[in-house]
C-alpha positions in Angstrom: -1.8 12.7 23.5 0.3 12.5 20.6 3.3 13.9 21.7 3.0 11.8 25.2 3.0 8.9 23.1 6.2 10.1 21.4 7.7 10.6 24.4 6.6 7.0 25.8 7.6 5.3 22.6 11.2 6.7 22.6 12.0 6.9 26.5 10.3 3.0 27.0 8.3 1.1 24.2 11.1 1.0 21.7 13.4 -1.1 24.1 11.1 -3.6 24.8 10.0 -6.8 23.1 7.6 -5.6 20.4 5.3 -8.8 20.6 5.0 -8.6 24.3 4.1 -4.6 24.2 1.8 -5.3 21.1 0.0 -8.7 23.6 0.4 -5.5 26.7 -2.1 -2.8 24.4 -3.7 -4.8 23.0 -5.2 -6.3 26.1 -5.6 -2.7 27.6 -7.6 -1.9 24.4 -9.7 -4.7 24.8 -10.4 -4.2 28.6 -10.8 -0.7 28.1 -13.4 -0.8 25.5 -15.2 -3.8 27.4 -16.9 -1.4 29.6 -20.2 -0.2 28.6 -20.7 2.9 27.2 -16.1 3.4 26.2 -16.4 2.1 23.0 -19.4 3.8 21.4 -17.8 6.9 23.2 -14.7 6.6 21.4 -16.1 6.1 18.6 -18.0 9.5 18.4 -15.0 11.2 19.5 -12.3 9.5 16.9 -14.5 7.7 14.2 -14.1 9.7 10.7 -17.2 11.6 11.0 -16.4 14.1 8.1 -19.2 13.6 5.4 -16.7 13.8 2.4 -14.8 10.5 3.7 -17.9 8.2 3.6 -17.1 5.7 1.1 -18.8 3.1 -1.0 -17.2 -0.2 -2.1 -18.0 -4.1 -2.0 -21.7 -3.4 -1.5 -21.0 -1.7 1.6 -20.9 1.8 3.0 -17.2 2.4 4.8 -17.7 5.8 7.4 -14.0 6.1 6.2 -11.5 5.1 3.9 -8.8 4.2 6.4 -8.8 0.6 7.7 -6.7 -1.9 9.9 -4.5 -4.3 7.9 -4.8 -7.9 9.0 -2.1 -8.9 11.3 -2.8 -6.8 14.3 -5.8 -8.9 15.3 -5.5 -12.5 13.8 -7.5 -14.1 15.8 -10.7 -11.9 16.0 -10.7 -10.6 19.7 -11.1 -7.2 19.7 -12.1 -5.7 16.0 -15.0 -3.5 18.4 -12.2 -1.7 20.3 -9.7 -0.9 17.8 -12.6 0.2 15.2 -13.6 2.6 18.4 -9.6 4.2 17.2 -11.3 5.4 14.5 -10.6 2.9 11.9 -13.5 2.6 9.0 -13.2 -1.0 9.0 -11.2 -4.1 10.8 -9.7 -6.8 8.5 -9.0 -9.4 10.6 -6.5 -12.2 10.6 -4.6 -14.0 8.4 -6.7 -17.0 9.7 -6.0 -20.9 9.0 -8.2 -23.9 8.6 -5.9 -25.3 11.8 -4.7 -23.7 14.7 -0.9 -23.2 14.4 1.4 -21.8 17.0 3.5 -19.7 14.1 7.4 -19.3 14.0 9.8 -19.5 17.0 10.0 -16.4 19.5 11.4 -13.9 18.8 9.9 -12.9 15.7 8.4 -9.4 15.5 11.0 -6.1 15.4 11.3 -2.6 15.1 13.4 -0.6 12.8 12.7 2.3 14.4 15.5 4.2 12.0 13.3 3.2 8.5 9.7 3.9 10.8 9.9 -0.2 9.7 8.7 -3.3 11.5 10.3 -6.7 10.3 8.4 -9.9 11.0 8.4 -13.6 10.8 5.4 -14.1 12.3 4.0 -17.2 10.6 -0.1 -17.1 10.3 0.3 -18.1 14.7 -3.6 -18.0 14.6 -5.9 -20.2 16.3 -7.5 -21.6 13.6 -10.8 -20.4 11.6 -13.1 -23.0 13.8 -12.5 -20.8 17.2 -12.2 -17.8 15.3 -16.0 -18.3 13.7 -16.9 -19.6 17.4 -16.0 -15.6 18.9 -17.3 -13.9 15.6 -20.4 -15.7 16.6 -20.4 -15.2 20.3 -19.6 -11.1 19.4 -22.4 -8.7 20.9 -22.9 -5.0 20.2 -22.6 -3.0 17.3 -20.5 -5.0 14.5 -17.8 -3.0 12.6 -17.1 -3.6 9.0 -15.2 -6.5 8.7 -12.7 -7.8 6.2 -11.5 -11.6 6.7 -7.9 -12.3 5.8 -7.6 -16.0 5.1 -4.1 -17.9 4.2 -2.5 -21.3 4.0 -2.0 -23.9 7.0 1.9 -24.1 6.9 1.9 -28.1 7.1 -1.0 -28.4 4.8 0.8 -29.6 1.2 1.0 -27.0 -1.6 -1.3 -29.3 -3.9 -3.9 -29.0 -0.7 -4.1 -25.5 -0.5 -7.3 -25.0 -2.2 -9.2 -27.2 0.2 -7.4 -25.9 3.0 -8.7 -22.0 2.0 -12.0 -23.3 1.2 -12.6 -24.7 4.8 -11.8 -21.3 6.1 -13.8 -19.6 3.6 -16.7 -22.2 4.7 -16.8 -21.7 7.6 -16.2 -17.5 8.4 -18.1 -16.4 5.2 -21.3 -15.3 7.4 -18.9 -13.2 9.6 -16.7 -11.1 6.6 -17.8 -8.1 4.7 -15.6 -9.3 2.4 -13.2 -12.0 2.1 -9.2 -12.0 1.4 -6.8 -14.6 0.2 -3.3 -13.7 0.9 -1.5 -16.1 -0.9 1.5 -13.1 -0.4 3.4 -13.5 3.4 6.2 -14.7 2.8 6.6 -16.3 6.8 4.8 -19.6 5.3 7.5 -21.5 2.9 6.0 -21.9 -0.4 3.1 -19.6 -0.1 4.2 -16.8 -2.3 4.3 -19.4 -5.0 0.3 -19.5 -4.8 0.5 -16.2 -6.8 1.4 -17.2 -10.1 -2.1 -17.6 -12.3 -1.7 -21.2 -12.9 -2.1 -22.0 -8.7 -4.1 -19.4 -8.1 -6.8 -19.7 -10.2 -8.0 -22.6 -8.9 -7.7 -22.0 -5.8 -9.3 -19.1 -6.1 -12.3 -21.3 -7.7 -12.2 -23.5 -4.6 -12.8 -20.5 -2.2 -15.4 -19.5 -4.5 -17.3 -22.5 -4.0 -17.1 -22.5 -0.1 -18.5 -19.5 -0.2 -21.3 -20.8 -2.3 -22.1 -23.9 -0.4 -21.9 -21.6 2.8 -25.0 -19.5 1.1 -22.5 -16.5 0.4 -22.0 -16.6 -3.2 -22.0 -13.1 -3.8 -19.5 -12.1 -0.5 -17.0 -9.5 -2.1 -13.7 -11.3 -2.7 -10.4 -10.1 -2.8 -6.8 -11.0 -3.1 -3.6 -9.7 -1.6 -0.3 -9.9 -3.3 3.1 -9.3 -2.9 5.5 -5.6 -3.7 8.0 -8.2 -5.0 6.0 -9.5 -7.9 7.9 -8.9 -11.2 5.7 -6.4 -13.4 4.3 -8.7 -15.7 3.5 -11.1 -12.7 1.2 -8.2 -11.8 -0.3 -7.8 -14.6 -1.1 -11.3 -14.7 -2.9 -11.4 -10.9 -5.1 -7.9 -12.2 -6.0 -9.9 -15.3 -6.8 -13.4 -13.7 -8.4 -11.1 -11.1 -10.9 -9.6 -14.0 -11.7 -13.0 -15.5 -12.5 -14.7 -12.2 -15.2 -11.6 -11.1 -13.2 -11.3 -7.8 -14.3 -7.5 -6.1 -10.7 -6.5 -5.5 -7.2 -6.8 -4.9 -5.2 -5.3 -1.6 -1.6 -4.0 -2.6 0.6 -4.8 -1.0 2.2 -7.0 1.5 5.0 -7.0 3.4 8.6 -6.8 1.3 11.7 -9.6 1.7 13.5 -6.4 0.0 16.1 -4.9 2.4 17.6 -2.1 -0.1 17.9 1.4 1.1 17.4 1.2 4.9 18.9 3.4 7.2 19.4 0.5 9.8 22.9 -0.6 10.3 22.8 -3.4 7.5 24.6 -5.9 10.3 22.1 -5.5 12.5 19.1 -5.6 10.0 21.1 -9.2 9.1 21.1 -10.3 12.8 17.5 -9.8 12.9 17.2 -12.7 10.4 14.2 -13.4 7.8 11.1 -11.9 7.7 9.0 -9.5 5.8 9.6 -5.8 6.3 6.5 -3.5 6.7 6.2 0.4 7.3 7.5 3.6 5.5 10.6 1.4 2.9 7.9 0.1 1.3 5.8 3.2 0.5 7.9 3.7 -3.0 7.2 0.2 -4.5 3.6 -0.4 -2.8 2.4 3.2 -4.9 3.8 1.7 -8.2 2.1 -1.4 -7.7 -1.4 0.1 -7.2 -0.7 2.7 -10.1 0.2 -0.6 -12.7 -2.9 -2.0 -11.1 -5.2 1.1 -11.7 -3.5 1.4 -15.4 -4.2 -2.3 -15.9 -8.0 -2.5 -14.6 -9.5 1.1 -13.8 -12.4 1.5 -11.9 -13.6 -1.8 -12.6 -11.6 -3.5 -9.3 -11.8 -2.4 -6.0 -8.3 -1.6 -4.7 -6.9 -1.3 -1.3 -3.6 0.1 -0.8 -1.6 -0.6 1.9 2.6 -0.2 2.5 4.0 2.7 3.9 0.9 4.8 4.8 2.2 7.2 7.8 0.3 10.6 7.0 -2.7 11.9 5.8 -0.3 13.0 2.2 0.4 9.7 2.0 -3.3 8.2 1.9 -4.3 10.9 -0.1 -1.3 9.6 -3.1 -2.4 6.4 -2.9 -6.5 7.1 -3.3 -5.7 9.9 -6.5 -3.5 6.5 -7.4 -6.4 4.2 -7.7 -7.3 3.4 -4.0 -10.9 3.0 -3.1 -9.5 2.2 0.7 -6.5 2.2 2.6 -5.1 0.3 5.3 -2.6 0.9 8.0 -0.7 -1.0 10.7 2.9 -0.1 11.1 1.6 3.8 11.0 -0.3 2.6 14.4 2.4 1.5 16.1 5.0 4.8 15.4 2.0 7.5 15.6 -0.2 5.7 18.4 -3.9 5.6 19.4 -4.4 8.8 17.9 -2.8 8.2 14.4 -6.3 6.9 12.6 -7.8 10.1 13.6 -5.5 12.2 13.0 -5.0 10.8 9.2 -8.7 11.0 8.4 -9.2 14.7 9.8 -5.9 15.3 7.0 -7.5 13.4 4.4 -10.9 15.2 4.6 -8.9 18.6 4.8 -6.8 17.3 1.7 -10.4 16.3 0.2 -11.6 19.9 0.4 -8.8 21.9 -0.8 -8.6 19.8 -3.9 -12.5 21.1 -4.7 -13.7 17.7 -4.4 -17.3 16.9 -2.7 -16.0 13.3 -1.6 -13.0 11.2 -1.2 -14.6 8.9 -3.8 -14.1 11.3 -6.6 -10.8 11.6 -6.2 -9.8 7.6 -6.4 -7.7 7.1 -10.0 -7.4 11.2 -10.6 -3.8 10.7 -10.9 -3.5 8.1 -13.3 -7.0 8.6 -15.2 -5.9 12.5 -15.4 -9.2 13.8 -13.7 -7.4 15.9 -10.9 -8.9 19.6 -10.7 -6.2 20.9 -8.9 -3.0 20.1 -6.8 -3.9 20.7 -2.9 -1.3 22.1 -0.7 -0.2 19.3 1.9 -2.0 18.4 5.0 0.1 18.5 8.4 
C-alpha cells in the first residue's frame, strides 16, 4: 500500500491542485468510513494498539502519542474517519467565531523537493456556530479531540479576546482540550497576539468562556510560532506557567524560506504563506528543547514541524514531547504513514529498555536516557 501510494503520488497527485486532491480524499475518507462497521474496522487494524504507546496527558488517556495537527479538518467533518488512520487523537480546526471564506484560490502548494507544503490558507472555516452544530449532531464512538481556535480576520486586533472567547463559549463541551493559535501567520496581525502583553489577556478572556460555559477546568493550550526570537519564547513558557494553561503546541508553520532545495524563483512565484513539513524539523526541535529547559515536566508539550518518521517522533518525545502531531507527513507517506510511525515508535520504545513511551518524554534534556536505540526503519 505504501509503495502504491508512492507510485500514485509521483506519476499523478503531485501535478494536481493540492486543495482540490486534499477536498477529493478527503471526501473518499469520509464516505468510506460512513459505512457501518469500516471505521471501527480500521481502527483495529491501524489504531496504535502497542501497550507501551498509551499515553496520559490533559486528564485524558491518548491510545497513542501521534495526532492530527489542525488544518486538515477545520471544520469538524470527519475527525471519526481520519482517527480510524490510526491517529491517537484529531485536533480540529483553526475555527472562527464567523464563518470566513479564507484567502483567494490558489493557496495551498507542494514543495515536493523539501517534502514541504506552503500555504496561505487563511482560517477559510465555517465559523464555530456550525461547527458546534455537527460536533453536536456526531454519532458513534467519539475520538479524542483537540479544538484549534484562532482570530476572525476582520474582527479588530483590540477585539480579539472576545472574538476567541465566543469560540471557546461555544465548542468547550466538544474539545478535550482547547488551543489558541495566536501563531498562522495567513491572518495579518495575528502573530502579534504572541507577545505577553496581548496574550495574556486574551488568554484570560478564553479562560472565562470556558468558565461561563461550565468548562473551567478544559485543558488549555497555546500554539506559537518557530520564528519567535528566543527570549520571545521564554516569555510565552513563562506567561504560560503563571496563567495555569495545560500546555503549549510547538510549532507552527515557518515564513522562513532559507535552505530549501526548491528553485528559489519558483518558491518566490508561489507568493506568501507559511511553509510546513520536513525545513522546519531543525528549528521546531529547538523550540520544544528551550521549552522543556524552561518549564520541565510541569507543561504538557506537543511537538509538531517536520515529523516524517518514527526517528523523528521519537527526538522530539526524548526532547520534552508528551504528544506529537503530524500533517504534511500524511500527505508525502499516505494512509498508511500514522501506522507505520507508531509501530516505529513502539519498536524505538523497546530497544531503548523503556516500559512506556511516557518515560521517555524530556530524557534528552533532563539527562535520564538509559541507552541510545538503534534507528527504526
Amino acid at each position: 500500500m505504501s509503495v502504491f501510494y508512492q507510485i500514485l503520488f509521483r506519476s499523478a497527485l503531485r501535478h494536481l491542485d493540492a486543495e482540490t486532491i486534499h477536498h477529493v480524499g478527503f471526501t473518499a475518507l469520509r464516505a468510506a468510513t460512513a459505512v457501518p462497521g469500516v471505521a471501527p474496522a480500521m481502527q483495529r487494524l491501524l489504531g496504535p494498539g502497542e501497550p507501551e504507546l498509551t499515553v496520559h496527558a490533559l486528564g485524558r488517556e491518548f491510545p497513542g502519542p501521534l495526532g492530527l495537527a489542525a488544518g486538515f479538518d477545520k471544520n469538524a467533518e470527519g475527525p471519526q474517519g481520519l482517527a480510524a488512520l490510526g491517529f491517537g487523537f484529531v485536533e480540529i480546526g483553526t475555527v472562527t467565531a464567523h464563518p470566513q471564506t479564507g484567502n483567494p484560490k490558489p493557496r495551498l502548494f507542494r514543495l515536493v523537493q523539501d517534502r514541504a507544503i506552503l500555504n496561505r490558507m487563511g482560517f477559510n472555516n465555517e465559523g464555530s456556530a456550525l461547527v458546534a452544530e455537527r460536533l453536536y449532531h456526531m454519532q458513534g464512538p467519539r475520538p479524542l479531540l483537540g479544538v484549534n481556535i484562532g482570530r476572525t480576520k476582520v474582527t479588530p486586533e483590540e477585539e480579539a479576546p472576545a472574538d476567541y472567547a465566543l469560540s471557546a463559549h461555544r465548542l468547550a463541551e466538544y474539545a478535550d482540550y482547547m488551543v489558541v493559535n495566536v501563531s498562522s501567520p495567513n491572518t495579518p496581525g495575528l502573530r502579534d497576539l504572541q507577545s505577553v502583553e496581548q496574550l495574556r489577556p486574551l488568554l484570560r478572556s478564553v479562560r472565562e468562556a470556558l468558565a461561563g460555559a461550565g468548562y473551567a477546568e478544559l485543558p488549555l493550550l497555546v500554539k506559537i510560532a518557530p520564528d519567535l526570537a528566543d527570549e520571545d519564547i521564554d516569555a510565552v513558557a513563562d506567561l504560560a506557567l503563571s496563567e495555569n494553561l495545560a500546555g503549549i503546541i510547538a510549532a507552527n508553520t515557518t515564513i522562513s524560506r532559507e535552505g530549501l532545495d526548491t528553485d528559489p524563483d519558483a518558491v518566490a512565484e508561489l507568493g506568501a504563506g507559511g511553509l510546513s513539513g520536513a525545513p522546519l524539523k531543525e528549528r521546531s526541535l529547538e523550540v520544544l528543547r528551550r521549552l522543556r529547559e524552561r518549564v520541565g515536566d510541569r507543561l504538557t508539550l506537543v511537538a509538531v514541524g517536520g515529523i516524517e518518521t518514527a526517528d523523528d517522533a521519537w527526538a522530539r518525545i526524548r526532547a520534552g514531547a508528551t504528544l506529537v502531531q503530524g500533517y504534511t507527513g500524511l500527505i508525502y507517506g499516505g494512509p498508511l504513514w500514522p501506522r507505520r510511525l507508531h509501530r516505529g515508535l513502539a519498536q524505538l520504545v523497546r530497544s531503548a529498555g523503556y516500559r512506556s513511551v511516557a518515560e521517555a518524554v524530556g530524557a534528552d534534556v533532563d539527562g535520564t536516557a538509559p541507552k541510545e536505540p538503534a534507528p527504526a526503519h
